[in-house]
C-alpha positions as CSV (number, residue, x, y, z in Angstrom):
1,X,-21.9,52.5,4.9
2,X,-18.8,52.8,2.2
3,X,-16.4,51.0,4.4
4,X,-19.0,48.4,5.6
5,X,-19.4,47.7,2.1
6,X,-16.2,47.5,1.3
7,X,-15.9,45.2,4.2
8,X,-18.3,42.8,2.7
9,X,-16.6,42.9,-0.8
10,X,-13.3,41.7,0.6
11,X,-15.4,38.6,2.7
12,X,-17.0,37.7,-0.2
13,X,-13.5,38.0,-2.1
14,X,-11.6,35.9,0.8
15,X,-14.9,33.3,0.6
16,X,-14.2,33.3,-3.5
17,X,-10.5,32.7,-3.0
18,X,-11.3,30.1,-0.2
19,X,-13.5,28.1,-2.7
20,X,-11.0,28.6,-5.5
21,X,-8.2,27.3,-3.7
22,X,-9.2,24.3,-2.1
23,X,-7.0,20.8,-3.3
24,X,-8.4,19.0,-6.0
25,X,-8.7,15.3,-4.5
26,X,-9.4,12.3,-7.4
27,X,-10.9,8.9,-5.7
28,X,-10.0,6.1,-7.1
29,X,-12.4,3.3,-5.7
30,X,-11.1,-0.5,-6.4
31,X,-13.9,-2.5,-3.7
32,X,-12.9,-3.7,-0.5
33,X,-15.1,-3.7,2.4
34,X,-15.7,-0.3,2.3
35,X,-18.1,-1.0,-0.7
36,X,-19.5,-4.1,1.0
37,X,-22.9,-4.9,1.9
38,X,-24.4,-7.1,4.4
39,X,-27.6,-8.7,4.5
40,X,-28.1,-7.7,8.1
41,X,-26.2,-4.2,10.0
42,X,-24.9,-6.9,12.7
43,X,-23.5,-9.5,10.5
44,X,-20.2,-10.6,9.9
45,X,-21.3,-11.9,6.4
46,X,-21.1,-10.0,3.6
47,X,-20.1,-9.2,0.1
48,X,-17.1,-7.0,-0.8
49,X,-17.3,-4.5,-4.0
50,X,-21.2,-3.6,-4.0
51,X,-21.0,-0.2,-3.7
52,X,-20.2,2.4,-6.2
53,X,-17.7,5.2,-5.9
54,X,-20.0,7.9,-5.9
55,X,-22.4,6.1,-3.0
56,X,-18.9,6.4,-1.2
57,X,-18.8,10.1,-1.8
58,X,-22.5,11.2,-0.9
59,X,-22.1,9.1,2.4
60,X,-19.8,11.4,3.3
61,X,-20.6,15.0,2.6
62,X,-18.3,16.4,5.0
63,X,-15.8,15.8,3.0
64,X,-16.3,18.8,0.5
65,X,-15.4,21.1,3.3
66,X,-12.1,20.2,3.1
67,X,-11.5,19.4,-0.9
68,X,-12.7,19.6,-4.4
69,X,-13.6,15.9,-5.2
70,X,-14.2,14.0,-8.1
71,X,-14.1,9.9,-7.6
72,X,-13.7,6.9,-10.6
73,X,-14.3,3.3,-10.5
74,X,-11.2,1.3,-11.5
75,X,-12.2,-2.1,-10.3
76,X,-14.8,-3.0,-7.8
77,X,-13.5,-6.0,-6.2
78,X,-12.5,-8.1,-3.0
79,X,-8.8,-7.2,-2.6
80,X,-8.0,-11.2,-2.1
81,X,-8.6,-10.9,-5.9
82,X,-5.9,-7.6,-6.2
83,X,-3.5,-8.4,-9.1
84,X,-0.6,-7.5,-11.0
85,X,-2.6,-5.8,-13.5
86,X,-4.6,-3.9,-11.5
87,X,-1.2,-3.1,-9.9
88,X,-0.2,-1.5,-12.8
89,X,-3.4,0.1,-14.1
90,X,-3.9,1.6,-10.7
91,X,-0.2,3.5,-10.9
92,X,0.1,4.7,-14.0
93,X,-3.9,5.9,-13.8
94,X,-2.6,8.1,-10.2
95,X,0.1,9.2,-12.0
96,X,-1.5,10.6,-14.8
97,X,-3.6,12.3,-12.2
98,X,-1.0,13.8,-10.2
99,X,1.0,14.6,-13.7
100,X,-0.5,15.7,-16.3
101,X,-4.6,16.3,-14.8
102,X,-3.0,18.8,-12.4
103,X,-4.8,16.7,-9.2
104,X,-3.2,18.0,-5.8
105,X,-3.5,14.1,-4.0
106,X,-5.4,11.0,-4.7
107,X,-7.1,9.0,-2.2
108,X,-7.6,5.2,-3.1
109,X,-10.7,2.7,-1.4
110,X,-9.3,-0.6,-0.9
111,X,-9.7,-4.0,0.4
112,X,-8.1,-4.8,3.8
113,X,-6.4,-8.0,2.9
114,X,-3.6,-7.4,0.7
115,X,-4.0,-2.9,1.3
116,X,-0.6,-3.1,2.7
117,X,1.2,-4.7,-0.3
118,X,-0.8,-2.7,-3.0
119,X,0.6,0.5,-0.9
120,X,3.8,-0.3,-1.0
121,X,3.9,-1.0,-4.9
122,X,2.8,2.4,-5.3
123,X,5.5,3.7,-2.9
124,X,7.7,2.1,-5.4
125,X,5.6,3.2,-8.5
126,X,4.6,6.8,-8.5
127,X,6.5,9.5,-9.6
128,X,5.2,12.7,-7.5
129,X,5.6,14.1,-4.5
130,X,1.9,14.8,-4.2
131,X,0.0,13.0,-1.4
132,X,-1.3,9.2,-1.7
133,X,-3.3,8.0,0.9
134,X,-5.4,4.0,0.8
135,X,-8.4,3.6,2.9
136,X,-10.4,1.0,3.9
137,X,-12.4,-0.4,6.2
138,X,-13.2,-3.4,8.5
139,X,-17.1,-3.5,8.6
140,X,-19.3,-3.1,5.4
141,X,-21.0,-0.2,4.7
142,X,-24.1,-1.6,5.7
143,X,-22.9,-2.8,9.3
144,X,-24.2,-1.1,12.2
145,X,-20.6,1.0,13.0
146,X,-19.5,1.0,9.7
147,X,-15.8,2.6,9.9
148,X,-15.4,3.1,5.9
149,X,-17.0,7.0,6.4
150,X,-14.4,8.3,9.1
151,X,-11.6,6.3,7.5
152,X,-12.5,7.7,4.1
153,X,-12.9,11.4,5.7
154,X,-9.6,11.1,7.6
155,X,-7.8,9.5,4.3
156,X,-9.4,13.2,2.4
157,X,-8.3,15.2,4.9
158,X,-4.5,13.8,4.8
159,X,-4.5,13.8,0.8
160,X,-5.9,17.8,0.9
161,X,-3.5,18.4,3.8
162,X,0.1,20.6,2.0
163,X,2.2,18.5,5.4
164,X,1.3,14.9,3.3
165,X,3.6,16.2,1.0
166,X,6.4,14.3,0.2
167,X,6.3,11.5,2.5
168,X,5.1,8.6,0.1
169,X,2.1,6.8,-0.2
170,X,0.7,6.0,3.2
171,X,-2.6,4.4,4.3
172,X,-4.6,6.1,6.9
173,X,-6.9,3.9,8.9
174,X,-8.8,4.4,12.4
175,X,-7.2,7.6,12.6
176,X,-3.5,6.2,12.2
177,X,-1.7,7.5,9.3
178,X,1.1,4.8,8.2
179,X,4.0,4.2,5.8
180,X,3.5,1.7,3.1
181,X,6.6,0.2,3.6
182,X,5.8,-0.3,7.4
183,X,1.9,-1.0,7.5
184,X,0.8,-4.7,8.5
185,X,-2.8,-6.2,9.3
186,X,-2.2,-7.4,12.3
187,X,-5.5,-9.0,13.3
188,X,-8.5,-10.5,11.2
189,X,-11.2,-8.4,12.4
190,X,-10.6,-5.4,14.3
191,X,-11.0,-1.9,13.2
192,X,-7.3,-1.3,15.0
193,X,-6.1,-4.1,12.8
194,X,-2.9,-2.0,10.9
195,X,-0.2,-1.3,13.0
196,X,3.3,-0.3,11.8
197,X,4.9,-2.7,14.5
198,X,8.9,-2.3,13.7
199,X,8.7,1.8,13.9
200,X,5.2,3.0,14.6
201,X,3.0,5.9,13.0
202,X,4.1,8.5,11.2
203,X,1.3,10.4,11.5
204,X,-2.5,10.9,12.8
205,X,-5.8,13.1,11.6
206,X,-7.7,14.7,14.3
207,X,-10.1,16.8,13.7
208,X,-9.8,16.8,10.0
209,X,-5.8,17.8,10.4
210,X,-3.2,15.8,9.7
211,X,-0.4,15.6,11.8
212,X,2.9,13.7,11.9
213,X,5.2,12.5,14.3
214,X,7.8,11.2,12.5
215,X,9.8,11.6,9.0
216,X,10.5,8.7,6.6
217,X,14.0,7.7,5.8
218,X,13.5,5.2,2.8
219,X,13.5,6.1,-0.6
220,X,10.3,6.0,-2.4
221,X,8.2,8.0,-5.1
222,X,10.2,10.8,-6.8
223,X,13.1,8.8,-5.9
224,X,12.2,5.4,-6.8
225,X,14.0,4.2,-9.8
226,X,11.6,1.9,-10.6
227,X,8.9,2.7,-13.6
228,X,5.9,1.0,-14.7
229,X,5.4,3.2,-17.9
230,X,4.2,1.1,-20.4
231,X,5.1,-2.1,-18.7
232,X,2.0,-4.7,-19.1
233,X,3.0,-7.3,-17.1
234,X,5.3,-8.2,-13.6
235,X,7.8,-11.2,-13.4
236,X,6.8,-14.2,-11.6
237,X,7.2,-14.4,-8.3
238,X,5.8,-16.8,-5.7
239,X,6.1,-17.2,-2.1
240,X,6.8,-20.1,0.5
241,X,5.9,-20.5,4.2
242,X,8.6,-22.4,6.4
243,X,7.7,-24.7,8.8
244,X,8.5,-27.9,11.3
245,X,9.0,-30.9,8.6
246,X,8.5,-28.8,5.4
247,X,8.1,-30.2,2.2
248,X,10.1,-28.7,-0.5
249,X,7.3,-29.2,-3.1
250,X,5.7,-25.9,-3.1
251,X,9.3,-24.8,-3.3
252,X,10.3,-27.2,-5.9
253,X,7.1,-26.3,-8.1
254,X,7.7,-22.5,-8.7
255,X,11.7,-23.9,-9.9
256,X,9.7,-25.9,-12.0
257,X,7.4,-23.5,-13.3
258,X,10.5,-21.4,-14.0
259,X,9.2,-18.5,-11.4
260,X,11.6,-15.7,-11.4
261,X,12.4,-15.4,-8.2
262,X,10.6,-17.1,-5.0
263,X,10.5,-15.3,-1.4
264,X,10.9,-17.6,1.4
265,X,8.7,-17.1,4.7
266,X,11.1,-18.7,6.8
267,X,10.8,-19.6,10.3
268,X,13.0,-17.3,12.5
269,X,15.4,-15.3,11.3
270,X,14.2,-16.3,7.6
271,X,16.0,-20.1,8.3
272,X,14.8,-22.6,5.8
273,X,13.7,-26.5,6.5
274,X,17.1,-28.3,5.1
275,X,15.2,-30.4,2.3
276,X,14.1,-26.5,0.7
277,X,17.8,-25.9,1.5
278,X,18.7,-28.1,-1.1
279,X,15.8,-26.9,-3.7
280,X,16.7,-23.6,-2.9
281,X,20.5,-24.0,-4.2
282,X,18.9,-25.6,-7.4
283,X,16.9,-22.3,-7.7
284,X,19.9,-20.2,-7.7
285,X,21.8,-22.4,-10.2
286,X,18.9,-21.9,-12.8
287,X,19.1,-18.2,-12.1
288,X,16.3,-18.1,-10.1
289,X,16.6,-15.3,-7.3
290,X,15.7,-16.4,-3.4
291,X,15.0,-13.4,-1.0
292,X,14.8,-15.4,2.8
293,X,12.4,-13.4,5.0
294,X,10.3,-14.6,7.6
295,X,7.2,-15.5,8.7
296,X,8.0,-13.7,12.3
297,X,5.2,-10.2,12.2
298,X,8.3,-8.0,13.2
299,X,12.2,-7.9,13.0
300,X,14.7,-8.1,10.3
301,X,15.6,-11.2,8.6
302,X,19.4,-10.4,8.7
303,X,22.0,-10.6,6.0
304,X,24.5,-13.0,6.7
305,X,22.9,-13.9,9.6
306,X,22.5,-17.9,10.6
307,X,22.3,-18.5,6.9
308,X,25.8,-17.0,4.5
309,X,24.1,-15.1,2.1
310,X,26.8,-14.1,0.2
311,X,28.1,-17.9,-0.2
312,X,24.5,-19.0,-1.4
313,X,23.8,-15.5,-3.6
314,X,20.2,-15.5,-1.7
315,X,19.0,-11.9,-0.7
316,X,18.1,-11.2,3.1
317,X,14.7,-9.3,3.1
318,X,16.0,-7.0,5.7
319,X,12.7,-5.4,7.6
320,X,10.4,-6.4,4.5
321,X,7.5,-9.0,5.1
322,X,7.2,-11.8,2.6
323,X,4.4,-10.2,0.9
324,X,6.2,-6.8,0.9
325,X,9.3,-8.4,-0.5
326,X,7.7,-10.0,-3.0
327,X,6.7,-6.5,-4.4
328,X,10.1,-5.1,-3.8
329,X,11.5,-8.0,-5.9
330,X,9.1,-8.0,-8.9
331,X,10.4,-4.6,-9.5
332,X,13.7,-5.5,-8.8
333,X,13.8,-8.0,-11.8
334,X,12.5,-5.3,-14.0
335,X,15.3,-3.5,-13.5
336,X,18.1,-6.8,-13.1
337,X,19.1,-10.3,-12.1
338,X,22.4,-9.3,-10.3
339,X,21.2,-10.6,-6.7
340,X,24.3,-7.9,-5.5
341,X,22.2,-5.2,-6.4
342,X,18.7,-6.4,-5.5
343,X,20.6,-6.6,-2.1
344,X,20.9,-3.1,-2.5
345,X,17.7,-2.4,-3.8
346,X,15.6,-3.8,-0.2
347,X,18.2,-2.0,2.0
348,X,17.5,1.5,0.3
349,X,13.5,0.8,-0.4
């Protein structure tokens, strides 16, 4: 009787231990999809940012098997309406989290359309080495096989698992788990839409585990020299898509403006239309930085490739997407206008 007692003293010890020690997991909810609701469970149609963080939660109890979670409500919004601000509010809330509040990983609910370009500022932005993982989803909650519940179990499950450590902020959708520097949408409605087409995966949950294939060589996070501390507001800078015949008036509007620097989506290898040649040179003799990638899904844009970058002082976006390079650029100017070491800057980050 003694030793089964004792035997039951030391379960109930290992179960109060168990309980103690699982990861505390914040939620940040900013809209998307995931919070959508549709007037009918089989309809394309429906409205982005209904739903509350704590709805998000409760729909998925399972969850609390696997972490202590607490969620907040930063914005509750479409992410075609992201911004700089929220940008910046977002960061320096997760790193407050991961800092000073003593959370182990933060999982943030996000809107599909711009997820990939909100992950990769916070690759650039936080300062810990403690998981960050963005879910989403494709359907509403309200749709008939709604994917915002598995995606936001999976995206728990890789934030509470100690193997996320270290390996930047990644966004873990239909299963996938995928660097913010690689992830892309690559099709308008499917639930396999992100795809990280230039290296692949890094990583996959199954069965609430998170396992990874692959390491990541770029710098990010803890070694990120880039800091938004304090800073309220980004610089300016706009994007133009190349095409047959292009008009150098979009191009010729953010010179005017006095933009800060303008990424060009240019056909090919990041080739530009010879009439935004010419406003491109202007750019660069009011100090305006160009970045030439291109509006190809996969590939670099090479440096010094078809077009002389060094002659011209424009920066080749290397494996960065226009969106992505825009990002990498806005922090870039933070930091400094010497076009040599922005060149630097998208072949480290």
């Amino acid at each position: 009787m003694k030793t089964m007692r004792s035997v039951l003293v030391l379960l109930a010890l290992l179960v109060s231990v168990n309980i103690v020690a699982k990861p505390k997991i914040r939620i940040i909810a900013t809209g998307g999809t995931i919070a959508g609701v549709s007037a009918s469970s089989t309809s394309s149609a429906y409205t982005a940012g209904q739903v509350g963080v704590q709805t998000l939660i409760d729909a998925v109890p399972q969850m609390l098997y696997l972490a202590d979670i607490t969620g907040e409500q930063l914005v509750n919004i479409g992410s075609q309406d992201m911004n700089d601000q929220v940008w910046l509010k977002l960061a320096q809330r997760i790193n407050q989290l991961l800092n000073e509040e003593d959370y182990d990983g933060v999982v943030v609910t996000h809107g599909t359309d711009t997820m990939e370009e909100t992950a990769y500022f916070l690759n650039l932005t936080v300062k810990s080495d403690k998981p960050v993982i963005l879910v989403g989803s494709m359907r509403s909650s309200t749709a008939i096989s709604a994917d915002g519940p598995g995606n936001l179990y999976a995206g728990v499950a890789a934030a509470a698992s100690p193997n996320s450590k270290g390996r930047g902020v990644m966004c873990c959708m239909n299963n996938l788990l995928l660097d913010a520097k690689e992830i892309i949408k690559m099709h308008t409605t499917d639930v396999a839409t992100f795809q990280a087409a230039n290296y692949g995966k890094v990583g996959y949950v199954y069965n609430g585990e998170a396992i990874y294939n692959r390491s990541i060589d770029n710098l990010h996070t803890t070694k990120s020299e880039f800091d938004v501390t304090g800073l309220e507001k980004l610089p300016q800078v706009g994007i133009v898509y190349g095409y047959a015949n292009c008009s150098p008036l979009p191009f010729q509007a953010f010179v005017d403006a006095n933009f800060d620097g303008i990424v060009l989506a240019g056909v090919g290898d990041g080739n530009f239309y010879k009439d935004v040649f010419d406003v491109a040179l202007k750019a660069r003799e009011k100090g305006i930085l160009v970045v030439r990638s291109s509006r190809c899904p996969t590939g670099p844009t090479c440096l010094n490739g078809e077009v002389d970058d060094e002659k011209y002082e424009f920066v080749a976006a290397l494996t960065l997407n226009p969106q992505k390079a825009r990002v990498l650029l806005m922090l870039a100017l933070t930091k400094t206008h010497d076009w040599k070491k922005i060149q630097e800057y998208f072949s480290i980050y």
